[in-house]
C-alpha positions, -999 to +999 in steps of 0.1 A: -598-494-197-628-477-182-606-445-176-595-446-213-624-447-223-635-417-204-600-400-214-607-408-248-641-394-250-635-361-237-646-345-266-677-370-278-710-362-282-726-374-245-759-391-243-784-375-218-777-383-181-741-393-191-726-391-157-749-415-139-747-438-172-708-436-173-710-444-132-736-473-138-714-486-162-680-487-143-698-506-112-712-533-143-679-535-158-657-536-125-682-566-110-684-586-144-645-581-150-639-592-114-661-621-122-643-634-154-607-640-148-581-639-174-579-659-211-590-654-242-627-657-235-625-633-205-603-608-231-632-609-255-663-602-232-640-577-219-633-560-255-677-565-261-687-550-228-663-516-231-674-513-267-709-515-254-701-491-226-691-463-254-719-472-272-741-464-245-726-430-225-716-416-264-739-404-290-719-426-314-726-457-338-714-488-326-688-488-352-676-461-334-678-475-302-658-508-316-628-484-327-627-463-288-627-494-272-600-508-294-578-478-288-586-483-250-574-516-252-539-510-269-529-487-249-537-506-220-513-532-235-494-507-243-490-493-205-484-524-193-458-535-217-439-498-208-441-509-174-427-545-177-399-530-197-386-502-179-395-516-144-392-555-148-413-562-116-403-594-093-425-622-099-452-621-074-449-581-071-484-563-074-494-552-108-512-526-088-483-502-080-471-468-082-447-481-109-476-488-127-494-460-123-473-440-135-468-463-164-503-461-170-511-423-165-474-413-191-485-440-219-525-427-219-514-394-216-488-393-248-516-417-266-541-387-259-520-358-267-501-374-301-528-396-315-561-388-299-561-352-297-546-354-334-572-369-350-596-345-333-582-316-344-573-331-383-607-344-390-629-328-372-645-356-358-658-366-322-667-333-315-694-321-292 
């Protein structure tokens, strides 16, 4: 979700030092999130600490922040739900695969191109 984020923000306003914010806040997120597990509570902290990540690499309100994280988060559902369709891994097969991957990168990528990049251009908004 950290990439979506980044994919998603392309064209956002960036707060000052942006890149060593937006690295700080990959290493926080990918130690936490290693930390938490899965469930509903983990799913939640999750969805809190990527909004707060937006919040804090974008020159956005937190409003804001709540609706890029939320779009990160579906299409991450998204991806993953392409993949368990069109590939139908094994049980015990690695989520972390090339199948996925490729999952991943074609769902963000149409997400961008006919939703993200839409909205962009429509209303004017999230510009730099």
């Amino acid at each position: 979700m950290l990439l979506l984020v980044l994919l998603f923000g392309i064209r956002l306003k960036k707060k000052s030092i942006f890149w060593g914010r937006a690295a700080a806040g990959c290493l926080i997120g990918l130690g936490y999130a290693g930390f938490l597990g899965h469930g509903g509570f983990a799913y939640i902290v999750q969805f809190l600490g990527i909004s707060v990540f937006c919040f804090w690499i974008y020159d956005i309100s937190f409003v804001d922040a709540l609706y890029c994280s939320s779009c990160a988060y579906a299409t991450q559902h998204m991806a993953y739900a392409f993949y368990q369709m069109v590939f139908r891994p094994a049980v015990g097969t690695p989520i972390y695969s090339l199948q996925y991957a490729i999952s991943f990168v074609l769902v963000a990528g149409l997400i961008y191109v006919f939703v993200v990049r839409r909205l962009q251009l429509l209303h004017r908004i999230w510009t730099v």
